[in-house]
VEXFI-78797 format. One record per residue: y, z negated, x negated of N, C-alpha, C, CB in turn. Coordinates in steps of 0.02 Angstrom, whole numbers, padded with zeros to 5 digits, always signed. Each point is the difference from the previous one (the first is absolute). Glycine has a CB too. Layout:
<pts>
YZXYZXYZXYZX;...
</pts>
This chain:
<pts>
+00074+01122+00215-00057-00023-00038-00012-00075+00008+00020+00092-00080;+00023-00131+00114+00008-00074-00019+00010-00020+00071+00055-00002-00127;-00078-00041+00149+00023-00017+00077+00028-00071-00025-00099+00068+00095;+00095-00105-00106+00071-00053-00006+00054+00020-00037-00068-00087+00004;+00073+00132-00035+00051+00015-00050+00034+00072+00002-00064-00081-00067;+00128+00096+00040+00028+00050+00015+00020+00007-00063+00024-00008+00115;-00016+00055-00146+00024+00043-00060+00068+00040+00000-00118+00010-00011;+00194-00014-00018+00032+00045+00001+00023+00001-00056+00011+00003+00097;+00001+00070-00127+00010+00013-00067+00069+00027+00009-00123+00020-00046;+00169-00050-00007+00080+00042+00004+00013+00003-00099+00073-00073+00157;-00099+00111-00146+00012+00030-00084-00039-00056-00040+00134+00060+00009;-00139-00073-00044-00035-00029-00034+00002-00096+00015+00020+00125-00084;+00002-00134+00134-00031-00054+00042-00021+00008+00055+00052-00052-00045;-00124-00004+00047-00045+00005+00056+00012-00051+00023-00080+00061-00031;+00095-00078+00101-00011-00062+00049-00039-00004+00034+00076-00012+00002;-00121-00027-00022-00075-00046+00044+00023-00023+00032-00071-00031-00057;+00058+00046+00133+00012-00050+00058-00054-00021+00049+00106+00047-00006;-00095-00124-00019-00063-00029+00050+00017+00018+00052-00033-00093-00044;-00020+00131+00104+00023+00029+00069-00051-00044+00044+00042+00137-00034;-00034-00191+00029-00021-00052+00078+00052-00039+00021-00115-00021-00030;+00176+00051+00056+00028-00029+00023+00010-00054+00065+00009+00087-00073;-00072-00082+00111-00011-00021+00051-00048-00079-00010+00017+00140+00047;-00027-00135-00113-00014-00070-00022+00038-00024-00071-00119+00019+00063;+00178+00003-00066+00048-00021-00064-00020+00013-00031+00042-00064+00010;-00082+00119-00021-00052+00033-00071-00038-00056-00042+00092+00097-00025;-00128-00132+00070-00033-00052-00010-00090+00047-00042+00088-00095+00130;-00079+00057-00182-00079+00034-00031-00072-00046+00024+00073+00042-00126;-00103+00038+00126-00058-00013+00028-00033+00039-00057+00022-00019+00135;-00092+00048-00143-00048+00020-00051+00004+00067-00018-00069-00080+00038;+00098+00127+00032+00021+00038-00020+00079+00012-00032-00099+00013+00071;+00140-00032-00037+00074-00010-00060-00027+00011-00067+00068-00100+00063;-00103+00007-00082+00005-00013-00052-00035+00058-00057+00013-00122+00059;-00064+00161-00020-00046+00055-00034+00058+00059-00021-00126-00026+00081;+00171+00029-00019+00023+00069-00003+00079+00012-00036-00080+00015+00114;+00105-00097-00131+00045-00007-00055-00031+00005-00072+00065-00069+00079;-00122+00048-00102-00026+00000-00057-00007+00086+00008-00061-00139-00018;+00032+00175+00057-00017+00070-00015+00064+00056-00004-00114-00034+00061;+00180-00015-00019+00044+00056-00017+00039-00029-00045+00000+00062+00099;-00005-00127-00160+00046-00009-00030-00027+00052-00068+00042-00132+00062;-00114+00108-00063-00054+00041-00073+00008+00059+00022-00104-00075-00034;+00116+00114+00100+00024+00080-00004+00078+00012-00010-00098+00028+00081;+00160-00048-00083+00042+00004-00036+00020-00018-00043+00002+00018+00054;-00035-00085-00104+00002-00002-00060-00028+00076-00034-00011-00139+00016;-00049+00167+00021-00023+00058-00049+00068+00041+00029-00162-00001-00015;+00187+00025+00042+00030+00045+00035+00073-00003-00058-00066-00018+00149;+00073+00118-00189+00034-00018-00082+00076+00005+00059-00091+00078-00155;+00086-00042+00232+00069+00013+00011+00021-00059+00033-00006+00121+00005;-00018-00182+00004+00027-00068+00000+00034-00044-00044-00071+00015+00054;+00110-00042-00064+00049-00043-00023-00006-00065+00001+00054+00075+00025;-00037-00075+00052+00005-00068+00023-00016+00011+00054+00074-00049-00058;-00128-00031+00097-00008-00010+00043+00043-00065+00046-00099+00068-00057;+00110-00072+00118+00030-00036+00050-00023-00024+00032+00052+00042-00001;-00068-00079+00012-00068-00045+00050+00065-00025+00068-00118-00080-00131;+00091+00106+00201+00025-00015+00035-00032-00003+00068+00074+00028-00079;-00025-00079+00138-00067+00007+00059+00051+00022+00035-00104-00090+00002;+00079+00126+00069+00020+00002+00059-00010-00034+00045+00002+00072-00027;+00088-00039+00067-00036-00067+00057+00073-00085-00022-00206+00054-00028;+00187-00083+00085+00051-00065-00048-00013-00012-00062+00008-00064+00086;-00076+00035-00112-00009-00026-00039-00039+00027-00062+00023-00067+00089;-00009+00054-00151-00008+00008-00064-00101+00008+00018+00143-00085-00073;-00158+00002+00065-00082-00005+00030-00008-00072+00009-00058+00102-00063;+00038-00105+00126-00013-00085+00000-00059-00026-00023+00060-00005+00089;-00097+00031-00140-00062-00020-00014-00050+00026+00007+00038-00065+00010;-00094+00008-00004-00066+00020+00011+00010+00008+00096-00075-00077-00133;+00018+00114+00137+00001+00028+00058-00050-00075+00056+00009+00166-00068;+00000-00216+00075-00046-00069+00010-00087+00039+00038+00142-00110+00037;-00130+00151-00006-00078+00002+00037-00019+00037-00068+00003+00015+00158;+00004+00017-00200-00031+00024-00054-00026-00073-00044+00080+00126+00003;-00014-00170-00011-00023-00043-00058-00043-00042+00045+00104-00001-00093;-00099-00015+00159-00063-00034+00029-00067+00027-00005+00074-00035+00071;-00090+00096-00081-00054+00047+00000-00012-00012-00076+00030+00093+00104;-00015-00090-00156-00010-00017-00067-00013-00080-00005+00076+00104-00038;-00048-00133+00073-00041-00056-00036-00038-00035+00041+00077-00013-00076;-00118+00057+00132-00080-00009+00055-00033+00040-00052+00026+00003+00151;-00004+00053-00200-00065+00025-00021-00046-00026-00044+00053+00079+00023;-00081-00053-00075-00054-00049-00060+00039+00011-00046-00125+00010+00021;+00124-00054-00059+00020-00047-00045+00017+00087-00048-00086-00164+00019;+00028+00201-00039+00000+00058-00043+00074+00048+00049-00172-00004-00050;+00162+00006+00113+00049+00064+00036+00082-00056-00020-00106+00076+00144;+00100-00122-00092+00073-00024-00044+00030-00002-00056-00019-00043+00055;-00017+00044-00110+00029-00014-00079+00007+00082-00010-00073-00132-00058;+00032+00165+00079+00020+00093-00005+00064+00018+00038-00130+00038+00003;+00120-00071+00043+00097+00030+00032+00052-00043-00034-00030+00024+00138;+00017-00087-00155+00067-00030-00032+00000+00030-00041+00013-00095+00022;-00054+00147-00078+00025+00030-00053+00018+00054-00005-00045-00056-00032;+00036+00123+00103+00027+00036+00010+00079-00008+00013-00113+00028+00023;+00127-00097+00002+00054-00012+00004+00037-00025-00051-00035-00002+00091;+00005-00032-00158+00048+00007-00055+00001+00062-00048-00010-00118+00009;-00049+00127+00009-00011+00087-00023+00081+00037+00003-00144+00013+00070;+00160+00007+00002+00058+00034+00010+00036-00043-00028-00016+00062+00094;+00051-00113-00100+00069-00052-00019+00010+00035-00074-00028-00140+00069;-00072+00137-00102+00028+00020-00073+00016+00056-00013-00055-00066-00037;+00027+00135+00073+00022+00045-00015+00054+00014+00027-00087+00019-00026;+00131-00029+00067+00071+00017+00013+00030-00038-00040-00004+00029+00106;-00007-00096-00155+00050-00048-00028-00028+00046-00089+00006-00158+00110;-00048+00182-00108-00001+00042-00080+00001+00058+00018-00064-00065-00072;+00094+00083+00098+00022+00086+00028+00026+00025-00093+00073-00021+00178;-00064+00064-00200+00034+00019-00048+00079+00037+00030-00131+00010-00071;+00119+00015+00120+00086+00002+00027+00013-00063+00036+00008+00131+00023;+00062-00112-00015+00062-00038+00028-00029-00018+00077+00110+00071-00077;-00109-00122+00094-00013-00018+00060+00064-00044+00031-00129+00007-00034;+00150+00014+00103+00044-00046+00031+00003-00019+00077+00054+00042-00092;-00048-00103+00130-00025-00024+00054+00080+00006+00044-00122-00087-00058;+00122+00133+00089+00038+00004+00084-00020-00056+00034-00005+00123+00018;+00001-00167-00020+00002-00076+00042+00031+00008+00079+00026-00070-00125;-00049+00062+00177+00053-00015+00088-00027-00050+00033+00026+00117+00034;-00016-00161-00016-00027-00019+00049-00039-00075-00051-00009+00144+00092;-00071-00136-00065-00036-00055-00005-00049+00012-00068+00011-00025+00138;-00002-00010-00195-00024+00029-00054-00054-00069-00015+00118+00093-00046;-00178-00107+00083-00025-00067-00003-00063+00006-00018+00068-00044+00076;-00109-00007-00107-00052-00010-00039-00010+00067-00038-00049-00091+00079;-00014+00147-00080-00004+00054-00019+00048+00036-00011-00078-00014+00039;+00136+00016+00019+00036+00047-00018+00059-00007-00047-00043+00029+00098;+00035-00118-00121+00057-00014-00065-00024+00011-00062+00050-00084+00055;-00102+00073-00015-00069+00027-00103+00018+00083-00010-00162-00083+00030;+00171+00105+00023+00009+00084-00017+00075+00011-00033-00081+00043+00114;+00143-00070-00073+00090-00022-00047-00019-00026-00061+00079-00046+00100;-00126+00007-00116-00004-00036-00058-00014+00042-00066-00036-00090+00076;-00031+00130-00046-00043+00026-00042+00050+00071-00022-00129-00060+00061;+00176+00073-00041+00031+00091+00005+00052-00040-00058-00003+00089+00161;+00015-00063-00202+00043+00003-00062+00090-00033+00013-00091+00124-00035;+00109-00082+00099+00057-00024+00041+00003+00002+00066+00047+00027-00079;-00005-00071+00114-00017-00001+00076+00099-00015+00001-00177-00065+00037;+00195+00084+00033+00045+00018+00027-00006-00010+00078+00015+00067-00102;+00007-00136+00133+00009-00013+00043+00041+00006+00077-00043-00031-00101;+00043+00057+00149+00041-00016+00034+00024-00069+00012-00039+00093+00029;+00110-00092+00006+00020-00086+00017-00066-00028+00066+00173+00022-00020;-00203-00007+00052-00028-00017+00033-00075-00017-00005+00093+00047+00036;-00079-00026-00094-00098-00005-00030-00033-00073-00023+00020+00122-00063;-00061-00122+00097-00042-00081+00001-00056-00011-00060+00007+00001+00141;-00017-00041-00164-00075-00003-00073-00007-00070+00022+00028+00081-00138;-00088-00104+00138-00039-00043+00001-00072+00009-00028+00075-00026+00083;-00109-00034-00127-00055+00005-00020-00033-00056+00055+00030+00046-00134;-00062-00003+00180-00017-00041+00075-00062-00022+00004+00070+00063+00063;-00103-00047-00109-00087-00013+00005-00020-00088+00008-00022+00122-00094;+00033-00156+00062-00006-00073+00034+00000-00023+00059+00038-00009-00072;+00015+00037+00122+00006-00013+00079-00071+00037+00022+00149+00001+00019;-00186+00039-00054-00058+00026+00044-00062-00024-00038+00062+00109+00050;-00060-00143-00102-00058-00045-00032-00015+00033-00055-00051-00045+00097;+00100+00102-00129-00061+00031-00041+00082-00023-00072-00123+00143+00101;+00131-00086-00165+00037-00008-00029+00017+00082-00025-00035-00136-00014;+00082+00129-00024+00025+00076-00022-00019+00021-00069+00098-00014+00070;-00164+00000-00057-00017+00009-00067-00024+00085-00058-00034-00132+00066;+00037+00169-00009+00003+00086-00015+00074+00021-00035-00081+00028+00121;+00112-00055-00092+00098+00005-00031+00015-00031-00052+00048-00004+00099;-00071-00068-00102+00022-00058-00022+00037+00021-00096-00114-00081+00104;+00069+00126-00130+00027+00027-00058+00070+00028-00014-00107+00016+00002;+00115+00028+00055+00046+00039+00019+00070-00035+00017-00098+00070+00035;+00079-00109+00034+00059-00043+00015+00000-00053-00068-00011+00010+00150;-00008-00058-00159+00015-00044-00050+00022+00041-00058-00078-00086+00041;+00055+00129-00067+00050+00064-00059+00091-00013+00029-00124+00136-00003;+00101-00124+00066+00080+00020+00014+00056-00051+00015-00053+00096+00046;+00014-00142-00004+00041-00071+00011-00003-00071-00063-00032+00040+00140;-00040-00042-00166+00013-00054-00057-00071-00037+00057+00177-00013-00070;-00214-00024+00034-00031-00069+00007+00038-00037+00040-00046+00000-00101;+00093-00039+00081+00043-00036+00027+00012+00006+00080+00041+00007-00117;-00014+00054+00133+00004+00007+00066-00036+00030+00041+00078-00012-00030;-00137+00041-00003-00068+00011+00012-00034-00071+00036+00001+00090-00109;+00021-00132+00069-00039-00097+00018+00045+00005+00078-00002-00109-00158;+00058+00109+00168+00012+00011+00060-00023+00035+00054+00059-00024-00058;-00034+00112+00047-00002+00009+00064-00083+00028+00030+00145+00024-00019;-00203-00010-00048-00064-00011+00003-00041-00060+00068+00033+00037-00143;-00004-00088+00140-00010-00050+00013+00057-00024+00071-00058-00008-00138;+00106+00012+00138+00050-00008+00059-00016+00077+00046+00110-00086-00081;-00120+00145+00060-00013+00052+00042+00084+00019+00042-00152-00046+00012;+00179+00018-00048+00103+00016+00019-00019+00077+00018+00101-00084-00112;-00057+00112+00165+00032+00070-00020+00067-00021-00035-00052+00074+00105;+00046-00031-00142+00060+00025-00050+00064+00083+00010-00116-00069-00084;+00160+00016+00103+00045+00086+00021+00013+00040-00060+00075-00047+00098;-00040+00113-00088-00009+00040-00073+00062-00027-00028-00065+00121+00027;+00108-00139-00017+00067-00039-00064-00053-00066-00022+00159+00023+00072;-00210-00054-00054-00024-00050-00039-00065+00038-00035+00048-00109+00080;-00065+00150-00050-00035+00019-00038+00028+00043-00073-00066-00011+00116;+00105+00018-00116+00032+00033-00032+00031-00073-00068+00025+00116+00127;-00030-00149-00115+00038-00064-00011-00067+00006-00058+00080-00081+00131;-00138+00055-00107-00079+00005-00011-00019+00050-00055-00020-00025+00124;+00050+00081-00119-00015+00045-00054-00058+00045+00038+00033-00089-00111;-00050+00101+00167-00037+00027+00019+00021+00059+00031-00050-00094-00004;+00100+00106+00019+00048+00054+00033+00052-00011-00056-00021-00003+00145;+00037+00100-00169+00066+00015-00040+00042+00010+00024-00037+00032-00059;+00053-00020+00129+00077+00002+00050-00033-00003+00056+00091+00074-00056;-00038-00073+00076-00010-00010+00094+00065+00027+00011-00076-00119+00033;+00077+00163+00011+00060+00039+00056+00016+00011+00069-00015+00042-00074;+00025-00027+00101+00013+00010+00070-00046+00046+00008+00115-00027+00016;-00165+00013+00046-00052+00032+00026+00026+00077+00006-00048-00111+00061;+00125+00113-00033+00013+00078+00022-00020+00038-00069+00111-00020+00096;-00082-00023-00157-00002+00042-00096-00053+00022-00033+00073-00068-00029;-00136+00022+00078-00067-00018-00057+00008+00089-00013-00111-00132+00056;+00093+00168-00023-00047+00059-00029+00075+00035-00038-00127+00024+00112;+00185-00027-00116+00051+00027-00046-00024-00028-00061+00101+00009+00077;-00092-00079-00073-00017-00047-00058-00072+00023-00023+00074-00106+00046;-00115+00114-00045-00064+00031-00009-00004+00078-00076-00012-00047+00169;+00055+00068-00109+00006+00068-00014+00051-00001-00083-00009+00044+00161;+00060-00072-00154+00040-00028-00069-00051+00000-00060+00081-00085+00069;-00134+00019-00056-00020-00004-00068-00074+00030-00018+00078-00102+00000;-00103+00131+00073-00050+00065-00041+00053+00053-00040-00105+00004+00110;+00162-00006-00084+00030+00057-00045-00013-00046-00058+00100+00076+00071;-00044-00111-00067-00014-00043-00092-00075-00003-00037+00094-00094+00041;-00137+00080+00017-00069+00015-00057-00010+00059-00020-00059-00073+00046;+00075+00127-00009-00011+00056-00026+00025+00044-00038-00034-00023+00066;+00069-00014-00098+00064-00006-00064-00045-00017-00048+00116-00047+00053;-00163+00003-00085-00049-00030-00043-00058+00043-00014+00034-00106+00041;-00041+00134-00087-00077+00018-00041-00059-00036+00035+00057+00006-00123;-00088+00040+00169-00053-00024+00024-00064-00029-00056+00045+00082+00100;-00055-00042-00145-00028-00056-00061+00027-00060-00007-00019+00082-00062;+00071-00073+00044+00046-00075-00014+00000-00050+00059+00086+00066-00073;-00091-00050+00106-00008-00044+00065-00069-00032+00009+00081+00076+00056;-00112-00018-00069-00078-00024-00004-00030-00052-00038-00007+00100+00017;+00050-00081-00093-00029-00061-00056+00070-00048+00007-00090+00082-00108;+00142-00090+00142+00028-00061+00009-00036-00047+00060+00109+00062-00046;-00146-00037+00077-00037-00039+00037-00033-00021-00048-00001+00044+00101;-00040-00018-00119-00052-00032-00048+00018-00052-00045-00045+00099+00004;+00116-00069-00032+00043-00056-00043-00014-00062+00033+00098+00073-00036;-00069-00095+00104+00026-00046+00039-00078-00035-00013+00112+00060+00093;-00155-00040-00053-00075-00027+00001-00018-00037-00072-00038+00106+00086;+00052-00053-00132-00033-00035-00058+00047-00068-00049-00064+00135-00002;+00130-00128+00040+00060-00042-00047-00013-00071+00037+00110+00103-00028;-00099-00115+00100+00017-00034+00062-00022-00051-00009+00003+00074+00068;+00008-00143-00069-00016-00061-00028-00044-00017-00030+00043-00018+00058;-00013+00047-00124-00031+00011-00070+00062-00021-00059-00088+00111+00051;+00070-00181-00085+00045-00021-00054+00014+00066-00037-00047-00125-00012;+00095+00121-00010+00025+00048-00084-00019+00010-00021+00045-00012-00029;-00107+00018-00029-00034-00011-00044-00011+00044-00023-00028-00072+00028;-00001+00077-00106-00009+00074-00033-00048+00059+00021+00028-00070-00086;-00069+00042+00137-00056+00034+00026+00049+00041+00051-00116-00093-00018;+00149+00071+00059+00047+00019+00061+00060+00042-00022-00032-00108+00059;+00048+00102-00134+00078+00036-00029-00063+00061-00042+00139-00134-00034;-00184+00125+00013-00039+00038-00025-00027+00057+00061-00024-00103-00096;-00003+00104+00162-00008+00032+00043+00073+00029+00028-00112-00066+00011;+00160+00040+00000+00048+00022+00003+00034+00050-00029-00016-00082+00027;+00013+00087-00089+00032+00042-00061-00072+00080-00016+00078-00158-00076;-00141+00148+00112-00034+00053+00008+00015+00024+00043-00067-00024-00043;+00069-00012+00123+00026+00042+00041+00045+00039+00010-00040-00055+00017;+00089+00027-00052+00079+00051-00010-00028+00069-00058+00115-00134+00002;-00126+00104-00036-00019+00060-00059-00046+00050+00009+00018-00077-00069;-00093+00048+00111-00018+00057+00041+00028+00059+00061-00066-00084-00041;+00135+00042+00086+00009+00035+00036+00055+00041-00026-00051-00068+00079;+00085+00052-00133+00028+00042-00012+00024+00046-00037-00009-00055+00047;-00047+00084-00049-00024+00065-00038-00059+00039+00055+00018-00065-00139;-00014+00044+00212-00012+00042+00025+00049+00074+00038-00082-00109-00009;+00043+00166+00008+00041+00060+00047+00066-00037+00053-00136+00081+00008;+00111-00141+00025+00053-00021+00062+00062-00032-00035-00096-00028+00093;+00078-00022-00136+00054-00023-00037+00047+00040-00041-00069-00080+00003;+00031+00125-00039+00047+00064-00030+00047+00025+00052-00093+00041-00075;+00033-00008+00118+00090+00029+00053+00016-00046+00026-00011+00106+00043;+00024-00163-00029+00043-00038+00034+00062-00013-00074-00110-00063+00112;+00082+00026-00164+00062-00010-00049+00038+00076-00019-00069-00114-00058;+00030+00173+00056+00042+00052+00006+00063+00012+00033-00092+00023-00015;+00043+00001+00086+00046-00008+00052+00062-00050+00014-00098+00042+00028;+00096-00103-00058+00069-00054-00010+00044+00025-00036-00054-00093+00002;-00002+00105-00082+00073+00038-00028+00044+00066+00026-00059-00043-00092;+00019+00078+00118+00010+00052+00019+00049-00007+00075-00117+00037-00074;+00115-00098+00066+00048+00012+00098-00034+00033+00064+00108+00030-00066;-00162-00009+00069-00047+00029+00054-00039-00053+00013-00005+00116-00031;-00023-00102+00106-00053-00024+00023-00058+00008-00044+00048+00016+00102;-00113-00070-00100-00050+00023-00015-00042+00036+00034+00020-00070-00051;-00073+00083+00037-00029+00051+00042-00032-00001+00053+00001+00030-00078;-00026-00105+00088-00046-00018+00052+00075-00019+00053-00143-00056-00078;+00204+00048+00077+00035-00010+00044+00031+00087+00017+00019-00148-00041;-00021+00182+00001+00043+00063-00005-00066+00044+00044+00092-00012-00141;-00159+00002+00144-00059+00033+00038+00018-00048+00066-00107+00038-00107;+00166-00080+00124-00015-00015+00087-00023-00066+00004-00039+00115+00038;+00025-00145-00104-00045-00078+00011-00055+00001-00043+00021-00016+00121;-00070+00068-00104-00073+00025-00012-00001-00037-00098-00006+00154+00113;-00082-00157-00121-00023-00031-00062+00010+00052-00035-00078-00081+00029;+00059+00091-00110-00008+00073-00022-00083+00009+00020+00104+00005-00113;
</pts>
């Protein structure tokens, strides 16, 4: 259904794989269309879990695809500002996914394609994997990501490597807060495989509104407005059907049910 992209489902995780390997899965208009259309079809999709964002090929994605972004900004003023927002378009809907999202990183993870590690909930590096926010060396800036990455690295070193255009290896990136491990290229996909299990250990509700938690808490003082939203959210969620059988099931010493069905939601 997708010609840049490949789909494989193993029980209740799906792995998106950017399939242009012959240009480092570099995005062009279609990518960027056909990640937004298959992230909003497995968010709906109830026998999904979790998604894996991954490329083939060496590299993770080196970006924008350059004869595309040269073609966007010859067109009128109206066609350019419509594709840069197809393109934050996708960033937001894979970065407010309501499931678990996690980034298989290899290779060259640069401009675009660090906004995509950034934007996925967790990312998991090989030792060989490269990030750079490179857009300055070609005149323009990273400003489709810029939410995403700066979430993950801080302002601070945002003022850097925004502006210096460094590649960054994955132990510094990792340093950065932008990568949660890094392993030996031979491990990535063992290592992968580990903590979709662990997500799929978690109440897919609960997962859902701990995202939401995160969004709505996230550099936000204390305050009674913030301990007041806080203390609904708990109290609403738990007194739903998922929370019941999960505190059951604890006492009870069994799995809950969405792990005891294979992974799957109820």
């Amino acid at each position: 259904m997708y010609e840049t992209l490949e789909i494989v489902r193993e029980g209740a995780v799906a792995t998106l794989w950017m399939n242009r390997p012959e240009v480092h899965n570099a995005f062009n208009a279609r990518l960027i269309a056909e990640l937004d259309a298959a992230c909003r079809a497995l968010e709906e999709d109830e026998g999904v879990r979790l998604l894996v964002l991954a490329g083939r090929g060496k590299s993770f994605s080196a970006g924008a695809d350059l004869n595309w972004m040269k073609a966007a900004g010859q067109a009128s003023p109206a066609d350019n500002l419509a594709d840069a927002r197809k393109l934050t378009g996708m960033l937001r809907t894979l970065a407010e996914l309501r499931k678990p999202t996690l980034a298989r990183v290899q290779g060259a993870a640069l401009g675009g394609g660090m906004g995509l590690a950034a934007a996925c909930d967790i990312c998991i590096a090989g030792e060989s994997a490269m990030f750079a926010t490179s857009e300055v060396r070609l005149g323009i800036i990273p400003a489709a990501i810029s939410p995403y990455v700066i979430r993950a690295i801080g302002e601070r070193q945002a003022s850097r490597y925004f502006l210096s255009a460094e590649r960054l290896p994955a132990v510094q990136a990792a340093r950065l807060g932008l990568v949660h491990e890094v392993v030996e290229d031979a491990a990535l996909d063992a290592r992968v495989a580990e903590i979709t299990a662990a997500l799929l250990q978690g109440g897919p509700k609960a997962q859902a509104a701990a995202k939401a938690l995160i969004r709505a808490v996230a550099r936000r003082a204390v305050d009674e407005a913030v301990a007041e939203d806080s203390a609904c959210r708990i109290a609403e969620l738990r007194t739903t059907p998922e929370a019941q059988e999960g505190l059951a099931a604890f006492l009870a010493k069994r799995p809950p049910s969405w792990v005891s069905k294979g992974g799957a939601g109820e």
